[in-house]
VOMI-377251 format. One record per residue (C-alpha): residue in three letters; x, y, z. Coordinates in steps of 0.05 Angstrom, whole numbers. Layout:
BEGIN
@code=Ala&px=X&py=Y&pz=Z
...
% end
This chain:
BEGIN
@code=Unk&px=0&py=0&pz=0
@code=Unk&px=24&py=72&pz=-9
@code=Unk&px=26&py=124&pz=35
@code=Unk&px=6&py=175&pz=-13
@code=Unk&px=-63&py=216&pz=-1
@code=Unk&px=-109&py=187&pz=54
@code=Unk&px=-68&py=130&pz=70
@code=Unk&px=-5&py=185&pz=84
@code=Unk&px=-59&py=222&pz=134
@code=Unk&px=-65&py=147&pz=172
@code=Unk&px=4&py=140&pz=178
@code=Unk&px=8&py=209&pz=209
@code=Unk&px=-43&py=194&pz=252
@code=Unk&px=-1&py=129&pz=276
@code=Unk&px=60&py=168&pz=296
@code=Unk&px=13&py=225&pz=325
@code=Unk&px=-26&py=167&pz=365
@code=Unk&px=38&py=151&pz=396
@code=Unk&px=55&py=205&pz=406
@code=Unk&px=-3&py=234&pz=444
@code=Unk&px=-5&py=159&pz=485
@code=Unk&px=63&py=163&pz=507
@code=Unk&px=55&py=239&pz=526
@code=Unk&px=-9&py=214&pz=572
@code=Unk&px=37&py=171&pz=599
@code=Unk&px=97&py=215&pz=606
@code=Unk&px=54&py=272&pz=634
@code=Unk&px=40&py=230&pz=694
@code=Unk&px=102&py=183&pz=714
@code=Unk&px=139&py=247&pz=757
@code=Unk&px=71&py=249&pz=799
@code=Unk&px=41&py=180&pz=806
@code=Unk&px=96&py=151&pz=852
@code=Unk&px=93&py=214&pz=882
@code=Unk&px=14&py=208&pz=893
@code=Unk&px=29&py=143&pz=922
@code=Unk&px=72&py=160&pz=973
@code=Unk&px=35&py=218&pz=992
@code=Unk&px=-25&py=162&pz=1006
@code=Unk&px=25&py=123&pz=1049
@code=Unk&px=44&py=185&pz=1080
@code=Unk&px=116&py=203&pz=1049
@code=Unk&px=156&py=131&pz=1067
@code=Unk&px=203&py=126&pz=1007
@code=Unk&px=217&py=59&pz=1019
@code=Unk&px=137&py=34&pz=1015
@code=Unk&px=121&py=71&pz=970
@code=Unk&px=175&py=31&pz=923
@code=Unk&px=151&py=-25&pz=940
@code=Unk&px=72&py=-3&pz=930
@code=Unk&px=93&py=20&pz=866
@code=Unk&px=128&py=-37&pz=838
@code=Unk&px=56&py=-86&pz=854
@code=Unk&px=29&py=-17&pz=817
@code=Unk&px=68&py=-37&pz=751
@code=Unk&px=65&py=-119&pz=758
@code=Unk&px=-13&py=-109&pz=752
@code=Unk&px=-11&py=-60&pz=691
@code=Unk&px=37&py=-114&pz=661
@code=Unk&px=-2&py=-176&pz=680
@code=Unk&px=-65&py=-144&pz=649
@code=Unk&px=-18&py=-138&pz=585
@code=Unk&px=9&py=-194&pz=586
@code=Unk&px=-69&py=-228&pz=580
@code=Unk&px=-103&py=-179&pz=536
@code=Unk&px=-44&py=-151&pz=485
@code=Unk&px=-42&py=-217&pz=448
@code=Unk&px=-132&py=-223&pz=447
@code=Unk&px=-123&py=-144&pz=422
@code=Unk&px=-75&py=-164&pz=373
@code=Unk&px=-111&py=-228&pz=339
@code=Unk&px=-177&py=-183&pz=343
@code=Unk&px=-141&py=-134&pz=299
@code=Unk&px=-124&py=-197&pz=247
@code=Unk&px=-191&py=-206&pz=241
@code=Unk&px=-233&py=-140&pz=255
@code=Unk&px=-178&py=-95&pz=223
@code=Unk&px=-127&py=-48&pz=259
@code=Unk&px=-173&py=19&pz=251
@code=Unk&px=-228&py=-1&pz=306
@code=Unk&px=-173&py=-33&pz=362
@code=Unk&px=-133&py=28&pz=353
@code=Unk&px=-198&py=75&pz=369
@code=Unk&px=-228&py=32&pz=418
@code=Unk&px=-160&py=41&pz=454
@code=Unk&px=-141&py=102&pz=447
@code=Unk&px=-226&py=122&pz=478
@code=Unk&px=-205&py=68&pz=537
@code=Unk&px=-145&py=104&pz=562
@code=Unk&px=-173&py=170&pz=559
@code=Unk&px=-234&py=145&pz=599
@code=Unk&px=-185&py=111&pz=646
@code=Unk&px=-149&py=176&pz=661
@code=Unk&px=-208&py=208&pz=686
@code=Unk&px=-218&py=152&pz=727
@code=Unk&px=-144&py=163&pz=758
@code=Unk&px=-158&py=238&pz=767
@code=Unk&px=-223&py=225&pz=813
@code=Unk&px=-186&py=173&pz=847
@code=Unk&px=-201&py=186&pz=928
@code=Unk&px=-156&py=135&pz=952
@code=Unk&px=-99&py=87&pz=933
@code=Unk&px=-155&py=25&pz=924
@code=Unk&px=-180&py=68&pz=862
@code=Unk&px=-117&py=85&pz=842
@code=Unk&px=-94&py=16&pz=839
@code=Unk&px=-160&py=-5&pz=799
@code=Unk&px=-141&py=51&pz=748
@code=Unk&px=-68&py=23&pz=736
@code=Unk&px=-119&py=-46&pz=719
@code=Unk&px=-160&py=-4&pz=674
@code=Unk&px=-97&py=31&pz=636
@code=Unk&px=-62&py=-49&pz=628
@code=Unk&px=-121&py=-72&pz=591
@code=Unk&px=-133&py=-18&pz=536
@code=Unk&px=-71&py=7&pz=529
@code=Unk&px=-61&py=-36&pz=474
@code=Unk&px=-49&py=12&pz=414
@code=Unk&px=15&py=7&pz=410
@code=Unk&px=23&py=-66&pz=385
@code=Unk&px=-35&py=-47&pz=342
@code=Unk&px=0&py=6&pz=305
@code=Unk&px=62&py=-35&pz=301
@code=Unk&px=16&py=-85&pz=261
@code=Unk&px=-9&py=-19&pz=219
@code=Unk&px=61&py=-1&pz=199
@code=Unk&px=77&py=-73&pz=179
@code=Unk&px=16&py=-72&pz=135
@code=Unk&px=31&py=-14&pz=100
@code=Unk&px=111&py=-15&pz=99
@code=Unk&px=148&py=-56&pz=55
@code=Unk&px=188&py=-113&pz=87
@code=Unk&px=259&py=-65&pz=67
@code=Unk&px=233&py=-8&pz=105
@code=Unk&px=200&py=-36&pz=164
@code=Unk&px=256&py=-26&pz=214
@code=Unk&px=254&py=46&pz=195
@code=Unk&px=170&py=51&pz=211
@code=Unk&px=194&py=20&pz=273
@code=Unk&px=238&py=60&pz=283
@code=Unk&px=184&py=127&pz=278
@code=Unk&px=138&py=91&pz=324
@code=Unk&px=202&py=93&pz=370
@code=Unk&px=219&py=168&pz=362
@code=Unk&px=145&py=177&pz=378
@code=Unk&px=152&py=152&pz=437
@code=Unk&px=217&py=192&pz=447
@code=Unk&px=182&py=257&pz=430
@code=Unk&px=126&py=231&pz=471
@code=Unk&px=169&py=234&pz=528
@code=Unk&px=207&py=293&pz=519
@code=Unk&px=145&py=335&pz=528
@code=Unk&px=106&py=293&pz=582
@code=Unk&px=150&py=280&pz=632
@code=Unk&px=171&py=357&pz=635
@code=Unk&px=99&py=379&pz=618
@code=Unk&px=83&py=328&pz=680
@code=Unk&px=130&py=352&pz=723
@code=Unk&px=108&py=429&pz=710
@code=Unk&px=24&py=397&pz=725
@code=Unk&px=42&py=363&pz=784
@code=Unk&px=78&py=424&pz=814
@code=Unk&px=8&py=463&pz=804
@code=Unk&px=-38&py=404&pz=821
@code=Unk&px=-15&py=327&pz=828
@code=Unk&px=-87&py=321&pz=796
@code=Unk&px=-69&py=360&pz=734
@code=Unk&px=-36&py=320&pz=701
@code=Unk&px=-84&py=258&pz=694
@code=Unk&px=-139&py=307&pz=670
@code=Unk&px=-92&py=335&pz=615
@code=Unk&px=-79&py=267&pz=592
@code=Unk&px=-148&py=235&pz=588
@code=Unk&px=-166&py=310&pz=543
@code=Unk&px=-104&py=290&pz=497
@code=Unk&px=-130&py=209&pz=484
@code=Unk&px=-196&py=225&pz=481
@code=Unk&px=-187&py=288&pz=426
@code=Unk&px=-135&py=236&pz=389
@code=Unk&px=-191&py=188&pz=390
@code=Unk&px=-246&py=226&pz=358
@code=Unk&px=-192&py=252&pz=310
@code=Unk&px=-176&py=185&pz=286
@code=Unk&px=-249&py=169&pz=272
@code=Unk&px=-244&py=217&pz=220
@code=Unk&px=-181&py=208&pz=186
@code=Unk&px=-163&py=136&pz=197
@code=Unk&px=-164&py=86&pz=148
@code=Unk&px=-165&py=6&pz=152
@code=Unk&px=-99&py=-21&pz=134
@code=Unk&px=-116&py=-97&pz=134
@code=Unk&px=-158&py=-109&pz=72
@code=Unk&px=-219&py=-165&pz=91
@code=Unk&px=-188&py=-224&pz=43
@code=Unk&px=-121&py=-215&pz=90
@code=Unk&px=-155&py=-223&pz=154
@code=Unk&px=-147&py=-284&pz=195
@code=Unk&px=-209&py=-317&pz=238
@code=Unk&px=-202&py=-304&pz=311
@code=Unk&px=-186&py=-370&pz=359
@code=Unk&px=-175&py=-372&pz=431
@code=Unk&px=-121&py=-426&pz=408
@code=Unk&px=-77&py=-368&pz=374
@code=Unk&px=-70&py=-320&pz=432
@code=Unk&px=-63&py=-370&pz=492
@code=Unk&px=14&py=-378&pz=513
@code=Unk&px=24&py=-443&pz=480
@code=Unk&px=-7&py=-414&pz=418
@code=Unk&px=34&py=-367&pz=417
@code=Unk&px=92&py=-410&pz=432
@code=Unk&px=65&py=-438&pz=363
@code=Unk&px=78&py=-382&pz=324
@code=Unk&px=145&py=-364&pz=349
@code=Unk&px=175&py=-431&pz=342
@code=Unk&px=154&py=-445&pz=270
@code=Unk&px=223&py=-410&pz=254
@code=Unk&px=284&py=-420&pz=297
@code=Unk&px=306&py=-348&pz=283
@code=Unk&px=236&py=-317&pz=301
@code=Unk&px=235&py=-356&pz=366
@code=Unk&px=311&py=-340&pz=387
@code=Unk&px=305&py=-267&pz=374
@code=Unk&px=234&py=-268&pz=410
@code=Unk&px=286&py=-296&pz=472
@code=Unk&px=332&py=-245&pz=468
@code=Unk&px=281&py=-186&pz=466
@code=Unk&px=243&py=-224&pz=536
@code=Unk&px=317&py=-203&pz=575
@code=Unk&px=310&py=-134&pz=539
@code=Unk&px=246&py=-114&pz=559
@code=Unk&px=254&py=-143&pz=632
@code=Unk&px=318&py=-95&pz=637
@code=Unk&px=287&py=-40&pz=608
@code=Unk&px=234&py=-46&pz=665
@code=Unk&px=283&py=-15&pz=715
@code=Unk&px=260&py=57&pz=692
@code=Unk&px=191&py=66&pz=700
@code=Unk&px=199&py=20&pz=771
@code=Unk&px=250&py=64&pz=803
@code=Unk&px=276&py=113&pz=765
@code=Unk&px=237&py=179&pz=800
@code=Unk&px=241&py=153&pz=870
@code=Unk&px=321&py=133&pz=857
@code=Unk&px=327&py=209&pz=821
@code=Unk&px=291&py=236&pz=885
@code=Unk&px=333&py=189&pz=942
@code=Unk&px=399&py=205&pz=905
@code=Unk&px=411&py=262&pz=879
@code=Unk&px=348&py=304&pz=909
@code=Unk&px=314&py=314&pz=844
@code=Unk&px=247&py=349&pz=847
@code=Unk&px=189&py=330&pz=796
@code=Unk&px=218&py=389&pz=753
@code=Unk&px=286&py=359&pz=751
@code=Unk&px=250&py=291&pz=740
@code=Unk&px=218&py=314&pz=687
@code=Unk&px=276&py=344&pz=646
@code=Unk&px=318&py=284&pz=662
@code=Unk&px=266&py=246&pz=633
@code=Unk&px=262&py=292&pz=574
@code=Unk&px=330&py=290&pz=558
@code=Unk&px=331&py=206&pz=561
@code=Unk&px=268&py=224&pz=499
@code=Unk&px=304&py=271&pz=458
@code=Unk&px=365&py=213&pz=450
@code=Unk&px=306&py=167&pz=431
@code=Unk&px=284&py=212&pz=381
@code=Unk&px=359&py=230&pz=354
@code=Unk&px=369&py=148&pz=344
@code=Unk&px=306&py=121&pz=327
@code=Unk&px=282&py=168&pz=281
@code=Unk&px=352&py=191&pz=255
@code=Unk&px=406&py=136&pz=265
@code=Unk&px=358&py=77&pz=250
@code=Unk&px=354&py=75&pz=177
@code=Unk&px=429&py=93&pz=162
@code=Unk&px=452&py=37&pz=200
@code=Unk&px=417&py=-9&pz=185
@code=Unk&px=432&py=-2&pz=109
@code=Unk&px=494&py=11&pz=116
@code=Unk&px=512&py=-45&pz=174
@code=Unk&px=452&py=-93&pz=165
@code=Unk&px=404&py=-109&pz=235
@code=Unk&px=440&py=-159&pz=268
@code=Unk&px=500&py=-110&pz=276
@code=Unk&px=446&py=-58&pz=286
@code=Unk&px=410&py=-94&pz=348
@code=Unk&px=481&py=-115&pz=376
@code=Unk&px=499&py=-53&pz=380
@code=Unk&px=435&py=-28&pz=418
@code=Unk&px=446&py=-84&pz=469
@code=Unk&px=523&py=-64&pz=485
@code=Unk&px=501&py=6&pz=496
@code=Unk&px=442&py=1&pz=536
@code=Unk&px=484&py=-41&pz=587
@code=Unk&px=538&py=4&pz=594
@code=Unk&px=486&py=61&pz=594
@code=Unk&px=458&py=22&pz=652
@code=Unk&px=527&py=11&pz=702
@code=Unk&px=536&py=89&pz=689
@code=Unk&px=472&py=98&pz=709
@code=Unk&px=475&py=58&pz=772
@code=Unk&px=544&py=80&pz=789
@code=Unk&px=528&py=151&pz=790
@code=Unk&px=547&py=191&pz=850
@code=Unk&px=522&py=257&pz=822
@code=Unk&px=461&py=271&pz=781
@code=Unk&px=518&py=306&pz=725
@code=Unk&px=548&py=239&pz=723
@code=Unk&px=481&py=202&pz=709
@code=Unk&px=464&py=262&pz=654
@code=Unk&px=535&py=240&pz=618
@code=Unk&px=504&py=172&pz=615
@code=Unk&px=443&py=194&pz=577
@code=Unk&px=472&py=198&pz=512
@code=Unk&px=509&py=124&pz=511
@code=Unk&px=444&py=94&pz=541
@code=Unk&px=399&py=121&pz=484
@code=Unk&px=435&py=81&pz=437
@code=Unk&px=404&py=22&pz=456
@code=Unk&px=347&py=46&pz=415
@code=Unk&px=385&py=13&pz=360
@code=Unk&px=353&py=-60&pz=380
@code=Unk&px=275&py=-52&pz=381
@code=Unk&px=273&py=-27&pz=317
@code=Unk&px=320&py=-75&pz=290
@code=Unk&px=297&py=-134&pz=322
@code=Unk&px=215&py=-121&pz=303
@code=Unk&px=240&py=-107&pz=227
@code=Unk&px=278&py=-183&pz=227
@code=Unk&px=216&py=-215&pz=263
@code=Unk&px=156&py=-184&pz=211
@code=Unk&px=204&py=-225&pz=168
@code=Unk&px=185&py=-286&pz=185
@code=Unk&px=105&py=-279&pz=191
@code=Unk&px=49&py=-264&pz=143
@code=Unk&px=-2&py=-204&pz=140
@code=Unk&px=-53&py=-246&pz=171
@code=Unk&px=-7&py=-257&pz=220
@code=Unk&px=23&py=-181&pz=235
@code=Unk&px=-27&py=-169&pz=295
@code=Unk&px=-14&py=-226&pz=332
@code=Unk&px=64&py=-220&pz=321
@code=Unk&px=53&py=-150&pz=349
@code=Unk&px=10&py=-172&pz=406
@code=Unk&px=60&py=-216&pz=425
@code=Unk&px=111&py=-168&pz=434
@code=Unk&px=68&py=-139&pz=477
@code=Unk&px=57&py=-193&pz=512
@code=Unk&px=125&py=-205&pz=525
@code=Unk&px=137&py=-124&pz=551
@code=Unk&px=78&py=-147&pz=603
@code=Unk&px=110&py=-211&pz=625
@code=Unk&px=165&py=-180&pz=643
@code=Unk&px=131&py=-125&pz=666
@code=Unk&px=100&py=-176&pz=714
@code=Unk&px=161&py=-191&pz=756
@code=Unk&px=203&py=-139&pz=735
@code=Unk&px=179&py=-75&pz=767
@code=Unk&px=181&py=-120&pz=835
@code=Unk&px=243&py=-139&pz=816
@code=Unk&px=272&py=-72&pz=811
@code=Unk&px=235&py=-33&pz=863
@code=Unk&px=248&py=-89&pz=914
@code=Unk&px=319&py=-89&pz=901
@code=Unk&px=317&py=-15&pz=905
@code=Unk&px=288&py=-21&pz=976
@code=Unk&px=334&py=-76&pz=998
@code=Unk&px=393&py=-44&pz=978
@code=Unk&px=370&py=29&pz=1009
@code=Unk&px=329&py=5&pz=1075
@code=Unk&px=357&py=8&pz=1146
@code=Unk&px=377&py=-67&pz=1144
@code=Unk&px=414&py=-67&pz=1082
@code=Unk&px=479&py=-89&pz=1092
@code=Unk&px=510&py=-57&pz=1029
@code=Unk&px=480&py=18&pz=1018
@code=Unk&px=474&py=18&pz=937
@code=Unk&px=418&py=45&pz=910
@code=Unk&px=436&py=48&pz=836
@code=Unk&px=432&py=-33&pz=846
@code=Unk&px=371&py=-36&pz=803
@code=Unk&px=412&py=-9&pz=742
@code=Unk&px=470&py=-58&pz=753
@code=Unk&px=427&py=-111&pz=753
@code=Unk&px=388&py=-82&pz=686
@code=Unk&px=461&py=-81&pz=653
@code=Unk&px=475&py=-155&pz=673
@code=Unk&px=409&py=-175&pz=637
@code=Unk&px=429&py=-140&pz=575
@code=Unk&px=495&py=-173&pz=572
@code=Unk&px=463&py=-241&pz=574
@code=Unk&px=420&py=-212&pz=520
@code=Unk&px=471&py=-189&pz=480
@code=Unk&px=511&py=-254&pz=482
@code=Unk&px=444&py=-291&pz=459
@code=Unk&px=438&py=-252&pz=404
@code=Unk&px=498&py=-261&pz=383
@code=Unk&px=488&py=-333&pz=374
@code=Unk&px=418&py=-335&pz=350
@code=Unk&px=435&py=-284&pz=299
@code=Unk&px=498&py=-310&pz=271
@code=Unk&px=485&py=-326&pz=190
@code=Unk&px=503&py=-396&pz=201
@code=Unk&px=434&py=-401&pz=241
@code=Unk&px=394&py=-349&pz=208
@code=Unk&px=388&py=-340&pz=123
@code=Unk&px=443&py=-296&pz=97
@code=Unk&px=382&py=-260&pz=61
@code=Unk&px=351&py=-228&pz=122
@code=Unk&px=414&py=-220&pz=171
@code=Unk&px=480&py=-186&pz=151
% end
């Protein structure tokens, strides 16, 4: 399909979707641990650990529903999953913003897990309208929309929740609900009806979609490598503004920009470095890269003594954009169109399983290694332990990656 006319206004309105979904998001991550601890009456340490069970549940509900949202979309079409979404979250966020106590709260994080779900749904869009060549690069946009995403929501956020903790979950329910109603009007389908694919409970249960991933030993060992990724990339929305505010004494404003900062290097390498490299170096080296850099962004991170020292590791750690990107382009490979929303979904999947033990991970560790029986005081633990993960990702890859095990077609 081309992108010319009304199909180039859809896949504007995918980048702009992300965009506007991420920025609800960003707009509230420098006050919602900080709402929670004001419910548990300021204890740093509690509220860590209140937040972490905050994120397993958002994960676990996406982790069951991403891969039902994604088959839907094989056999509804992308366009109503997408609007359906986009209308959920918005509703949710009002929800949050009347929220009297932490028991509603919670519920809302329940809410947000199960339709938040256009994400994988636009990654399916993009593979239906992106030729196979290219499809790292549309990647790659959906990535810098999430970087521009959260360049403006954390600090946006940050500058809300100064005026009104409240603020900023009203500003983001306006911003998905008005990107809903403009996507009824300007948003195509992208998944004609004869490539559509019957919906069955026996696709999006685990073992089905076990099923999928090992019909080819590439798509299953580059599925592996991308479950360590995601678990380590959990570390940041678990404990990165209480760690900022134990640490170094950051404010929500200095959250904020810190958090803007880690989106603008998203932006600069997925929607800038993305495409060169990957023509000129092929993805495997691509991916590899991304996986080297985000763990030695990580031990920076985590041995930080100042908050300039963790800024310096900003730009290293944004290169490990390089691998989502990448890594989605080689696995579209190796599925059909009818298959693109369920490939999708099961990324998503994946993000929630780890997302089901690794914000406890992290934010436990965090408290362990900061509480009043810890016999070693380290709080950047969490980090060290997210770079560790990506080196045994990174040595996977390297094997499940290598030509002799993938086609010399697909991987350079």
């Amino acid at each position: 399909m081309s992108a010319t006319g009304p199909r180039r206004a859809a896949v504007v309105f995918i980048f702009i979707t992300v965009v506007l979904d991420i920025l609800a998001l960003g707009i509230i991550i420098p006050v919602l641990p900080m709402l929670v601890e004001q419910f548990l009456g300021g204890n740093t340490a509690r509220a860590a650990t209140i937040f972490g069970v905050f994120g397993t549940v958002w994960a676990l509900m996406q982790f069951g529903f991403a891969p039902i949202l994604g088959a839907l979309s094989d056999q509804w079409g992308r366009r109503p999953i997408i609007l359906i979404s986009c209308a959920g979250l918005g509703l949710d966020y009002v929800f949050m913003a009347l929220a009297p106590t932490l028991g509603w709260l919670f519920v809302g994080r329940v809410i947000s897990g199960v339709t938040a779900a256009s994400f994988s749904t636009a990654g399916a869009y993009i593979a239906d309208v992106t030729p196979v060549e290219k499809r790292a690069a549309g990647f790659g946009m959906i990535g810098a929309a999430f970087g521009l995403g959260f360049v403006l929501g954390p600090a946006l956020g940050g500058v809300l929740g100064a005026i009104d903790p409240r603020l900023p979950f009203w500003v983001a329910a306006g911003l998905a609900l008005v990107n809903a109603a403009y996507g009824y009007f300007v948003l195509p389908e992208s998944l004609p009806v004869e490539r559509r694919k019957a919906f069955s409970w026996s696709r999006v249960n685990p073992l089905g979609s076990l099923r999928l991933l090992r019909s080819r030993r590439e798509l299953f060992g580059i599925a592996t490598v991308s479950v360590f990724y995601y678990l380590a990339h959990h570390v940041l929305p678990s404990v990165f503004v209480l760690y900022g505010s134990y640490r170094y004494g950051w404010d929500m404003r200095a959250t904020g920009l810190t958090l803007a900062a880690v989106g603008v290097m998203s932006i600069i390498v997925q929607g800038g470095l993305v495409r060169p490299l990957v023509a000129r170096f092929g993805e495997r080296r691509t991916l590899l890269a991304g996986l080297a850099c985000g763990a030695a962004g990580f031990v920076i991170y985590g041995l930080a003594e100042t908050g300039t020292v963790f800024w310096l590791g900003i730009p290293v750690f944004g290169l490990m954009g390089l691998y989502g990107p990448s890594a989605q382009g080689l696995m579209t490979r190796y599925v059909g169109p009818s298959e693109q929303g369920q490939l999708q979904g099961i990324n998503s999947s994946f993000m929630g399983m780890t997302g089901i033990i690794g914000p406890a991970i992290f934010s436990l560790t965090f408290a362990s290694f900061i509480g009043p029986h810890a016999d070693l005081h380290l709080p950047g633990a969490p980090f060290l332990l997210a770079a560790l993960l990506l080196a045994v990702a990174f040595v996977v890859a390297w094997r499940v990656t290598q030509p002799a095990s993938a086609s010399t077609a697909v991987l350079k």
